[in-house]
N, C-alpha and C positions, 0 to 999 in steps of 0.2 A: 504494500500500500504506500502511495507518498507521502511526502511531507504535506498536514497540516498545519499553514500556518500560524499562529496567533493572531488571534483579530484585536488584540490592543498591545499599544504601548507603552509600558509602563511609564515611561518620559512625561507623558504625556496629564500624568494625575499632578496637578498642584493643590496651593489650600483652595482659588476661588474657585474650584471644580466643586466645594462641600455644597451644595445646593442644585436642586430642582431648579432647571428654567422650566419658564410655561412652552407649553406646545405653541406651536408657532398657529397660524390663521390659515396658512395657505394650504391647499387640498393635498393630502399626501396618496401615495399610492396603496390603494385596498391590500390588506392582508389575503391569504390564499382563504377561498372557502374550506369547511373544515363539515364531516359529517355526511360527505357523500355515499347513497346509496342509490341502488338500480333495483327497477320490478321490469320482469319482463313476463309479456303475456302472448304469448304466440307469436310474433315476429315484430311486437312493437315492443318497445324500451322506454321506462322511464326513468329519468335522474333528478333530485331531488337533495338542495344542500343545504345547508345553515348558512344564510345574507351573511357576513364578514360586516366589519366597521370600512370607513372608506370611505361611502357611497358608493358605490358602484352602477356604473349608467349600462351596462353590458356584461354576459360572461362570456367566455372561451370554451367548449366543449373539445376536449380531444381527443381519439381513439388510437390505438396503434395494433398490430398484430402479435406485438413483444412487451414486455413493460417496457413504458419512459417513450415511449416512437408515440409519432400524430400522423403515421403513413395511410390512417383509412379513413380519415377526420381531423380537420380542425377550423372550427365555425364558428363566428358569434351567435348569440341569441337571439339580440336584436332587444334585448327588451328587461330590465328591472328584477323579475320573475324570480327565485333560486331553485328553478325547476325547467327540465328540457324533456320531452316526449318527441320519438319519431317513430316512422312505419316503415315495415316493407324490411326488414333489416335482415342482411343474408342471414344463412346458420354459419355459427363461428364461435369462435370466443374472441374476445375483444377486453382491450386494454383501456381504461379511460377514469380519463382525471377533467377538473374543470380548473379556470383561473377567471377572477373577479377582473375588470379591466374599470378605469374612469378617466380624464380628463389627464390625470400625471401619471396615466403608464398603466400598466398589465401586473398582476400579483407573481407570484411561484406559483405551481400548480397542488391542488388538494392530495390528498392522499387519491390511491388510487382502485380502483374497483375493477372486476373482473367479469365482464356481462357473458354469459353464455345463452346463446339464442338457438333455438332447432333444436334437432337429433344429430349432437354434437359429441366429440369422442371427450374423454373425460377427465379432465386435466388434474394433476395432481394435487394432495392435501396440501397446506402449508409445513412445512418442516417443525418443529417443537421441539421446547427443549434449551435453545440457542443459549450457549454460556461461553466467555471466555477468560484464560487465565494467562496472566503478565509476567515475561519471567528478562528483564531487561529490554531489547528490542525483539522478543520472540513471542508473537500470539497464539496463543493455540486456542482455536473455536471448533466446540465440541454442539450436537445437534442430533434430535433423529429425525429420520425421513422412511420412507415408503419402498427404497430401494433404485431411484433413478438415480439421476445426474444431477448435481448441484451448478445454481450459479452463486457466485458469491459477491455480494453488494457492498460500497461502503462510501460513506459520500462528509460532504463538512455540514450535514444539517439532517434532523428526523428526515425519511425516505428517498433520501438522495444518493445516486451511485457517481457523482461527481470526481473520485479519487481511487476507484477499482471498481470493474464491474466485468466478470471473466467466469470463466467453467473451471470448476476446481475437480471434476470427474464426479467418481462415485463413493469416496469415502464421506465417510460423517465428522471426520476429524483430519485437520490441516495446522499445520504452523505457520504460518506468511511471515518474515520481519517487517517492521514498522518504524518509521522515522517517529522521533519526537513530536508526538501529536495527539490527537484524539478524536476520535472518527465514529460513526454512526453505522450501525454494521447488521448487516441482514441477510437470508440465504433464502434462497428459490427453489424447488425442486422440477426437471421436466423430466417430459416423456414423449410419448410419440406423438401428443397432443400439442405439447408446447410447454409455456412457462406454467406453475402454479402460482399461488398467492405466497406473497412476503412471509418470513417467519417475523416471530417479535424484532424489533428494533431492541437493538442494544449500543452501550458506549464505552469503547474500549480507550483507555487512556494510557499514551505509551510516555513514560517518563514525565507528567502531568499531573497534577493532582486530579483526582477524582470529581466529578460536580458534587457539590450542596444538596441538601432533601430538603422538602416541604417548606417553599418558603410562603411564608403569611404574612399581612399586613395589618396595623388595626389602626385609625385614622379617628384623631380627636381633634374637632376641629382643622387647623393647617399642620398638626402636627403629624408625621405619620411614620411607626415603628413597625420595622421589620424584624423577622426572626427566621431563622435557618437553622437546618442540622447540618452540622460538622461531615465530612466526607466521609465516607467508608473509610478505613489504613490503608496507607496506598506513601509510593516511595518514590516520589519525595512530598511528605506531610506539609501542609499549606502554611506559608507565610503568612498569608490574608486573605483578602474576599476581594472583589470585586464587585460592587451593587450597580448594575446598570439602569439606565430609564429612558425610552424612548417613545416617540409620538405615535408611532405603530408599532407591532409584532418583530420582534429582530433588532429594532434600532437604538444605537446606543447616542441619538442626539443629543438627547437633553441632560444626559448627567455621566458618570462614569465614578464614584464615590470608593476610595477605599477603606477598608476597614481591618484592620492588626488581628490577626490570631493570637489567642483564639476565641475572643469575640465570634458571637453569632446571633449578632443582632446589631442593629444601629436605628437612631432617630434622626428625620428632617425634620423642623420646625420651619413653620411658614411656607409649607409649598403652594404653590400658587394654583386659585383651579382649575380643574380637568383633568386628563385622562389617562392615564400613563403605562405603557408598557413594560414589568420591571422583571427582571432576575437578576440571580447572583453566578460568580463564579469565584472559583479557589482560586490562587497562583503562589507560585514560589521562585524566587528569583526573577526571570524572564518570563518564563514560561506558564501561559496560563490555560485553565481546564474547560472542561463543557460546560455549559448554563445547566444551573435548574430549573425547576419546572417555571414557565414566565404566568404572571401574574396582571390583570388591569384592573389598574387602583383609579378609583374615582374621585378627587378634593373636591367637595363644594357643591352645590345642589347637583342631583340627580339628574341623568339626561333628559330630555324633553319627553313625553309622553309617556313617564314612568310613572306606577300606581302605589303609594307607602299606605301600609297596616299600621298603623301608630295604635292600638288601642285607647285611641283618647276617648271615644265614649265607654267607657269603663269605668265603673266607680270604685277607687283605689279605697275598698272596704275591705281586703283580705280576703274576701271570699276564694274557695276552690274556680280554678279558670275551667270555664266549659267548652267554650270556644266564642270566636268574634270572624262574624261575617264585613267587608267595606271593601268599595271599590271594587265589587265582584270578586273577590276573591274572599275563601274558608278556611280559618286556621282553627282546629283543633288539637287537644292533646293527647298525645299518645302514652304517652308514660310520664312518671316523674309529680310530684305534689305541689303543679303550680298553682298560684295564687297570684292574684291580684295587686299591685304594690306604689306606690309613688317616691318613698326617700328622700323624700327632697327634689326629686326631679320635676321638671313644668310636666305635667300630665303625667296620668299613669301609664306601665306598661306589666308584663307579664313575669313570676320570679320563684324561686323557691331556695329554701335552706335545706341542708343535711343536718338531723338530728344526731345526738351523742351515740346512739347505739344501733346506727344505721352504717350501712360500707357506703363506699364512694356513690353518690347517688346522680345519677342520668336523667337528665327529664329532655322531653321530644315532645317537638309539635309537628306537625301536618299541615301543608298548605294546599290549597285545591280550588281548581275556578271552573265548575258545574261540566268536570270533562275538557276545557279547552286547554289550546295549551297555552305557556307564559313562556318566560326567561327572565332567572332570577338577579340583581344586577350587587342588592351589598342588603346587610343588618347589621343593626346597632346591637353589642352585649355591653352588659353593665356586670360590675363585680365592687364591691364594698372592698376587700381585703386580700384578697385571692387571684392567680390566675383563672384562665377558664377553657378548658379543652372543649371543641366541639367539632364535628362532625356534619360537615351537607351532603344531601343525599338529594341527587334529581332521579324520577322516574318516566319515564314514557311510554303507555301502554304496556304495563308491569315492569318493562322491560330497567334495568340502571342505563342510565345516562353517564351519570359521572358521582363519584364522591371525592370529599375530600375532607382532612381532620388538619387542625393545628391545633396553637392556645395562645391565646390572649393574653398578654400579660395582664397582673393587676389594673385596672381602668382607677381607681380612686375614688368609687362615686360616684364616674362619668361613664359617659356613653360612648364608648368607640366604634367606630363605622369600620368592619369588615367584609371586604369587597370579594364578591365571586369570582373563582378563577375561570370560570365556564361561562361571563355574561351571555354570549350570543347562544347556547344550544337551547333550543325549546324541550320543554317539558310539561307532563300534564300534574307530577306530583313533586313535591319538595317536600323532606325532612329537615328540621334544626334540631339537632341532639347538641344540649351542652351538661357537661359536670360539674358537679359541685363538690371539691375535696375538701370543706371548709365547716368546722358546725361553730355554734352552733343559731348565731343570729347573722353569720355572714351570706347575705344573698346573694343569688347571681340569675341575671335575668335577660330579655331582652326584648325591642322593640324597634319600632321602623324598618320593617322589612319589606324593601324596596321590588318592586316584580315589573316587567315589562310587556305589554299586553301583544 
């Protein structure tokens, strides 16, 4: 595999880099759509994505006969839509990604889907399993498959073969060497049919530190704290962080923040508002590692046309909470002894304590809007004394969408606004699970849960 290069320079961090700029005004270019799936019904196909931030005025439909090709397709829409339908379409199996387009350019292309149409031969499982292990410049990725031919993928970005993309035969296990880098890495299995579908993405980091886990954010007022897990052990162990922040998906415009190990966490105060696209990465000396997972943090009112649960018609009497219908949408609760509460807060919102003779105690609500779907965008949690672990859970047609857990640090009394990593996927159902490790008059609660119709 080649050299990936580092995408920063460490030269390049001074002190006036300690701050958030605001996003700039001018249109940037659409992130890739994300959530592409295909139905096919006798020889027509339909495609159907998740709109991206952007605007976007058009998409890009592409098809190829192999992964990553547009040799049998590549068409705009013509039209707003995140959905493409056509007829007539041979029997094959087909490769196909879409890309958002607007005014300043064309996205990267979505993940990508495998349409099989007709009475078509029948292309292979995806491969399982995918792991590898670091032993200086020698990677050795282990994998099962089915018994064919592997391709083996590896690119500077989730589903990209941009830096290797080659037949490595029939075994399930390979050592390639690797320059100083860290790469995104994935295998294919064909057969007489063709390619199969991608195995998991994974990220091999050669001489690198490893990326960060789960970073969260909790936002009080302009102020807004970030937290991260430390890397797996990996050699050579991280000097610092890197917090990046940019206007879109990918981009390190507006900020580039370091932060000293082994720190894993830091505060901006006074970010300006809007919309910000953040992750982190490790580095050591020169050399820096993959991002974690990226994050859109929202400062400052809510985007336009968003619906907040505030339970202000509630009367903060303590009662057991039942639930509270507004703005079309239904939160009840599913587990946990909430109650009713104010603190000191302007209006009430929803809360509960752990008792002295109770374990770690979970409470969960439910959000639901009569079957349709939403996308959920941030909520405010409140804690007196305590941090607060919680848990989002989207659902769609039983089906998971996405979860995700952090914690909160201590809030103090106040209300911190913790933003979705998933704004844009639609969903019909959303869980809030948060804990409370704390008894026995320390509350922890939450309200202003922001949804996008």
């Amino acid at each position: 595999m080649p050299s990936c290069r580092p995408v920063l320079v460490l030269a390049l961090l001074v002190p006036a880099a300690l701050a958030f700029a605001a996003p700039a005004a001018a249109q940037a270019v659409p992130p890739p759509p994300i959530g592409l799936t295909a139905d096919v019904s006798g020889d027509t196909v339909t495609l159907t994505w998740i709109q991206p931030s952007g605007s976007p005025t058009t998409y890009v439909v592409e098809a190829g006969s192999a992964p990553g090709l547009a040799n049998l397709a590549n068409a705009a829409t013509g039209g707003t839509t995140p959905a493409f339908a056509t007829t007539a379409v041979p029997p094959g199996n087909y490769f196909v990604r879409v890309r958002a387009r607007n005014a300043a350019g064309t996205s990267g292309p979505s993940s990508e889907v495998i349409v099989a149409v007709g009475a078509t031969c029948q292309l292979p499982a995806a491969p399982t399993g995918l792991t590898a292990t670091v032993a200086g410049t020698s990677v050795t990725l282990e994998w099962t498959g089915a018994g064919g031919s592997f391709q083996l993928e590896a690119g500077s970005a989730p589903g990209r073969a941009d830096l290797f993309n080659g037949d490595v035969g029939t075994a399930t296990t390979v050592t390639p060497t690797a320059p100083t880098g860290f790469y995104f890495v994935r295998v294919r299995e064909r057969n007489a049919c063709g390619f199969g579908p991608p195995s998991n993405d994974i990220v091999v980091s050669v001489g690198v530190p490893a990326p960060p886990g789960n970073l969260a954010a909790s936002i009080i007022g302009g102020a807004v704290t970030f937290r991260w897990e430390a890397p797996a052990p990996t050699d050579p162990a991280p000097a610092g962080y890197l917090l990046e922040a940019g206007s879109a998906p990918g981009l390190t415009d507006l900020a580039i923040l370091p932060v000293a190990a082994p720190a894993t966490g830091f505060s901006v105060p006074g970010v300006p508002s809007g919309t910000y696209y953040v992750r982190v990465r490790a580095f050591d000396g020169a050399t820096v590692g993959a991002p974690s997972n990226e994050l859109a943090v929202t400062v400052g009112p809510p985007p336009p046309g968003t619906s907040s649960v505030t339970f202000t018609g509630l009367a903060p009497a303590g009662d057991p909470f039942v639930s509270h219908a507004e703005a079309g949408y239904l939160v009840e609760p599913l587990a946990g002894p909430w109650v009713i509460g104010a603190y000191g807060r302007p209006g009430p919102f929803i809360q509960f304590t752990r008792q002295a003779a109770d374990p770690l105690t979970t409470g969960e609500v439910r959000v639901t809007a009569d079957g349709d779907v939403f996308r959920f965008t941030s909520v405010d949690l409140y804690s007196s004394v305590t941090p607060i672990p919680y848990v989002f859970t989207g659902m769609r047609d039983g089906a998971m969408v996405f979860t995700v857990t952090g914690t909160v640090p201590n809030t103090f009394g106040n209300l911190a606004t913790v933003p979705s990593a998933f704004p844009l996927a639609w969903i019909d159902t959303l869980v809030i699970a948060v804990t409370n490790p704390s008894c026995c008059t320390n509350p922890v609660g939450l309200d202003n849960i922001v949804l996008r119709p």
